[in-house]
C-alpha positions in Angstrom: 0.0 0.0 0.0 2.9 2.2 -0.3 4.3 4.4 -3.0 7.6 5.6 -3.7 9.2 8.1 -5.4 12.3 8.5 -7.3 14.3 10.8 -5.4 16.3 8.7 -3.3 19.0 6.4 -3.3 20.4 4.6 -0.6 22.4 0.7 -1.0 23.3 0.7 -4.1 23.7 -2.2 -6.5 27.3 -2.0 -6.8 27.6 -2.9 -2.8 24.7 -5.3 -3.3 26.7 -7.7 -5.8 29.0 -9.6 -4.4 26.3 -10.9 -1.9 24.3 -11.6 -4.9 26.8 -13.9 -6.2 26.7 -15.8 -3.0 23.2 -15.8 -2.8 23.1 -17.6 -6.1 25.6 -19.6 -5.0 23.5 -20.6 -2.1 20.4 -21.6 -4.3 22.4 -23.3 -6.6 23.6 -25.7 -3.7 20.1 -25.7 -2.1 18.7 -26.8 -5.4 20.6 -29.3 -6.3 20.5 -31.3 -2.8 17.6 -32.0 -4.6 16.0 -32.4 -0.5 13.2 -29.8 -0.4 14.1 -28.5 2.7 13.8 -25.0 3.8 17.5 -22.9 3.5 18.6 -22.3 7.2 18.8 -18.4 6.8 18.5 -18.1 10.7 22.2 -20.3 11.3 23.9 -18.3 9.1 26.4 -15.9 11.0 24.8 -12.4 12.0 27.4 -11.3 9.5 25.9 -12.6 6.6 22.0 -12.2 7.6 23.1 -8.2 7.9 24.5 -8.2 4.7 21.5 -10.1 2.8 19.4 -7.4 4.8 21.4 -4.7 2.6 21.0 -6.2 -0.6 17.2 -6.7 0.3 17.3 -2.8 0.8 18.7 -2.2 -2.4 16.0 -2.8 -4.0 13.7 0.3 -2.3 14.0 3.5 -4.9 12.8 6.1 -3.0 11.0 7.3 0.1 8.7 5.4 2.4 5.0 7.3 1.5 2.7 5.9 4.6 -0.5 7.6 2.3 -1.9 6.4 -1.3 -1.2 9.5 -3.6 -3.8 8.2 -6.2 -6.6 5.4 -5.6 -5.6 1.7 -5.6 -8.0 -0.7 -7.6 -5.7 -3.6 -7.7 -3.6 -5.5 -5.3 0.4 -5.7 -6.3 2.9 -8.2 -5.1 4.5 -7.7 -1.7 8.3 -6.2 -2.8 11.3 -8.1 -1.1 11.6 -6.0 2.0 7.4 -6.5 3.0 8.1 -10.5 2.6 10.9 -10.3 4.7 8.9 -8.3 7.4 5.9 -11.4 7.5 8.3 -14.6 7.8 9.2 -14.4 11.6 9.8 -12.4 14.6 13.3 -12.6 14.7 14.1 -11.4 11.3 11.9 -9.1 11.6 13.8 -7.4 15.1 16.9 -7.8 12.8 16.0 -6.3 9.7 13.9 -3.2 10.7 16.7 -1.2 12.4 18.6 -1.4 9.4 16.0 -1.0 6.9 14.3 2.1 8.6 17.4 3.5 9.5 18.4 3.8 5.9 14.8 5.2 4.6 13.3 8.4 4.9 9.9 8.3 5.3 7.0 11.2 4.1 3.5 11.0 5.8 1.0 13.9 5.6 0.6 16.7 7.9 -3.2 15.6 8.5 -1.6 12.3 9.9 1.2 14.0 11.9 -0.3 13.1 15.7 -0.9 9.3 15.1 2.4 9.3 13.5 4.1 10.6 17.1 2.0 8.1 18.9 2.1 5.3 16.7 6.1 5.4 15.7 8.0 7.8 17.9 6.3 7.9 21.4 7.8 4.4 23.6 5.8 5.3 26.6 2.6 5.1 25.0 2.6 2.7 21.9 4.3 -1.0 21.7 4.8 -0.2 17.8 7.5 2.7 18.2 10.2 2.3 16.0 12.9 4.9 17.6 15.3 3.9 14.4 13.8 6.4 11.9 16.4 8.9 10.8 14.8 10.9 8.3 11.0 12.1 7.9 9.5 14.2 5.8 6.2 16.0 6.5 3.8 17.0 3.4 0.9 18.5 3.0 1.6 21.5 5.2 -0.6 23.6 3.2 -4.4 22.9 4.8 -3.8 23.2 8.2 -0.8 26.0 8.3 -3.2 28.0 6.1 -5.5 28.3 9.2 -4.7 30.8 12.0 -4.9 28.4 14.9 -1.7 27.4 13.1 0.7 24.0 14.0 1.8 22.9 17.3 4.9 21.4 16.8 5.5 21.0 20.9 5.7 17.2 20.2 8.0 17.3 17.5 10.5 19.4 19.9 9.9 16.4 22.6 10.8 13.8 20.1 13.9 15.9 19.3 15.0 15.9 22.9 14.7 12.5 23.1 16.0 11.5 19.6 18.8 14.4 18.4 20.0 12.5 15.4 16.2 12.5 14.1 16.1 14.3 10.8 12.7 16.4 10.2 12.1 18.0 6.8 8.7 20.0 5.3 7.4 20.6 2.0 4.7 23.1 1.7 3.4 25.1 -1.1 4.0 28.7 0.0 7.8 30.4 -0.7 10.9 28.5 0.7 10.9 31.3 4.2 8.6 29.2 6.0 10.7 25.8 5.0 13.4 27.0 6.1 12.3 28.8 9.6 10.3 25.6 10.4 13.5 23.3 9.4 15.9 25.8 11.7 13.3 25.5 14.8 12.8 22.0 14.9 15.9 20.8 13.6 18.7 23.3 15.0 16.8 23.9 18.5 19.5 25.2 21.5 20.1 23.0 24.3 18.6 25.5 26.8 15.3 25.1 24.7 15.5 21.5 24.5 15.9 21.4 28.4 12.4 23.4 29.4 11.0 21.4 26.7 11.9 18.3 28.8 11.2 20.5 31.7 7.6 20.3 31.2 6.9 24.1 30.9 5.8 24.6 27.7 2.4 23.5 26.9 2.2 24.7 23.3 5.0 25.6 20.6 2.4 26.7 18.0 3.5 28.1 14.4 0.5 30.2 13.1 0.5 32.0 9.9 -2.5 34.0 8.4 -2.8 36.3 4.9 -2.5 40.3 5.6 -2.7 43.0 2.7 0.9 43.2 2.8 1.2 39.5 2.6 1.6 36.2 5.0 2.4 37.2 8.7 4.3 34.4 10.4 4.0 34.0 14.2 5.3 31.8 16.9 2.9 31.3 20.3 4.6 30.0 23.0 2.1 28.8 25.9 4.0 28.5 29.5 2.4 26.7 32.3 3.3 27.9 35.5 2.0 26.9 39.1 3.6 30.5 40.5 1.5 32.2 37.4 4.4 34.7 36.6 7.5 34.2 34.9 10.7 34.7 37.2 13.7 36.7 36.6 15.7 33.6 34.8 12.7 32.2 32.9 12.4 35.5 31.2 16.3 35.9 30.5 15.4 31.8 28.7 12.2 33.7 26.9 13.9 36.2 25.5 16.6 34.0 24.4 14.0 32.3 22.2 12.8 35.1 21.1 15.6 36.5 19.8 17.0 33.1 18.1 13.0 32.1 16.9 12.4 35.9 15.5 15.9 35.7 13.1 15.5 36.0 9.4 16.0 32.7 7.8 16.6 34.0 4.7 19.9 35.1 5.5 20.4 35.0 9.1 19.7 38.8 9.9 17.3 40.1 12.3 14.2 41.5 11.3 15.0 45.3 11.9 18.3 45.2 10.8 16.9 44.1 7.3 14.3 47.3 8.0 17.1 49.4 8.0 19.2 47.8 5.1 16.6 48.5 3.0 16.1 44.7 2.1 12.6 44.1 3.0 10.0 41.7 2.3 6.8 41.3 4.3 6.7 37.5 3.9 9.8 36.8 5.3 8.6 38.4 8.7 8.8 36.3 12.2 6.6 37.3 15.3 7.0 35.6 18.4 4.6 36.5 21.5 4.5 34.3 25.1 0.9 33.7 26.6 1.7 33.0 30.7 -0.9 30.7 31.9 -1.9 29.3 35.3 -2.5 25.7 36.7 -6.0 26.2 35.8 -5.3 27.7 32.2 -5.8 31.0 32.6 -4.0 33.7 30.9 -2.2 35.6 33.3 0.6 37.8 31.5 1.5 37.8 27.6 4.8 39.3 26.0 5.8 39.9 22.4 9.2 40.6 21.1 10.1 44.0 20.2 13.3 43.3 17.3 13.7 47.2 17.5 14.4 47.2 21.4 16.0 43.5 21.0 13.8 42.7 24.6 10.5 41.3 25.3 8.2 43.5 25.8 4.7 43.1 28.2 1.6 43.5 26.7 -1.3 45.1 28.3 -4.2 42.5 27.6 -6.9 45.0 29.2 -5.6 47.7 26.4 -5.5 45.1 24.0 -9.0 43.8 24.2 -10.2 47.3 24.1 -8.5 47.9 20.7 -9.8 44.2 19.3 -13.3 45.6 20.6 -13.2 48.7 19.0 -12.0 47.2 15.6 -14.8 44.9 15.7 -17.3 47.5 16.4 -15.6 49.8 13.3 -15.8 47.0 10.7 -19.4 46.2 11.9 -20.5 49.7 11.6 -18.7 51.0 8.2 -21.8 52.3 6.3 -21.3 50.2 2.9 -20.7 52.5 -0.2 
């Protein structure tokens, strides 16, 4: 039920060869015993079995899709490494380290939760693979399109857990957000990795939404606190992400420095804004990054749902022409 895509290479052929030869070799023998009997693949020397697992993975062209692209009306033969999975427990503990080590795998962005709990998450699901090396999420388009954005929060957790872990996106929008979303999640600093495991984040969300000038690209970050405010050090760490999270990734230079350079463009723009909340959920403090002032500033929410109500009331009210 998979599909796959010509973009990849990984054993190739060349490698492959020589255990060909002795595979043939092998069958040859076998067949002309003449006895019927099964090969014993298992007795061989882990050696060997490691090597026919490589020549078995030779034979996958591209990424692992874990989605149909187009309907499937027929039914097609199992390939090599699906028949190797189904013939018994132990070669299957042997071969799937090797095999999903070596292939990157694309799912949809629709699909991304059960995808942590299924594969990732080893506390919660007895089918986590933690060998997967390379993932690829598609299909970013319908639900970063919305405002209520992405929470990547447990992509971050996985990449505590699993820093070798390579995340990639493809959406349909201008390279910017690729590349912001690739620098966050896969270049994150250790000091954000530890509050991550730290428990104090309860959302990491990426929201993005269409303004006259063009897309405005924002980072949420939710903090749970049980004293309700953020200490001295927590909001040294806040600012610290604000500054790395709110860089340019077209070139590295922060926002108001390419205000000033003259090199502008309104799509390329980062916002990040911290929402303090309670034990109980409540909202107690928000802050937003000022690039100009390179410190996070606090936001008055009384003074900011006055302005939201007055908008609302304006755009109600405009007589139409």
């Amino acid at each position: 039920m998979s599909y796959y895509d010509n973009d990849c290479s990984y054993v190739t052929t060349e490698k492959a060869k020589p255990v060909e030869r002795k595979l043939r070799q092998i069958d040859n023998s076998a067949t002309a015993a003449g006895d019927g009997k099964p090969f014993p693949f298992l007795h061989l020397p882990a050696e060997i079995r490691n090597q026919v697992y490589q020549y078995v993975s030779a034979d996958i062209e591209g990424p692992l899709r874990l989605y149909h692209i187009l309907p499937c009306y027929h039914r097609k033969s199992n390939s090599s490494y699906i028949s190797l999975n189904t013939v018994c427990r132990q070669i299957r503990a042997e071969f799937h380290p090797l095999f999903y080590h070596n292939t990157k795998i694309v799912i949809r962005l629709d699909d991304f939760s059960s995808f942590i709990r299924t594969y990732l998450d080893t506390a919660a699901s007895a089918y986590s693979i933690t060998q997967i090396a390379k993932v690829t999420v598609e299909n970013c388009d319908a639900i970063l399109s919305r405002e209520q954005g992405w929470d990547i929060l447990p992509l971050l957790q996985d990449k505590a857990l699993n820093r070798d872990r390579k995340w990639s996106f493809q959406v349909g929008w201008r390279s910017p957000m690729c590349q912001t979303l690739n620098k966050v999640v896969n270049c994150p600093t250790r000091r954000l990795l530890g509050d991550i495991k730290s428990g104090i984040f309860s959302e990491i969300r990426f929201c993005q939404w269409a303004a006259q000038s063009g897309y405005v690209r924002t980072w949420k970050l939710v903090v749970r606190k049980r004293e309700d405010k953020l200490n001295h050090q927590e909001k040294k760490n806040m600012e610290r992400y604000c500054q790395w999270m709110s860089v340019n990734s077209l070139d590295g230079m922060p926002l108001w420095n390419r205000l000033d350079s003259g090199n502008f463009e309104t799509e390329s723009l980062v916002g990040v804004e911290i929402f303090v909340c309670n034990a109980r959920g409540r909202m107690v403090e928000k802050y937003a990054w000022d690039e100009e002032k390179s410190r996070m500033e606090m936001v008055d929410m009384a003074a900011e749902k006055s302005r939201m109500v007055q908008g609302w009331r304006a755009e109600s009210f405009t007589p139409r022409a």
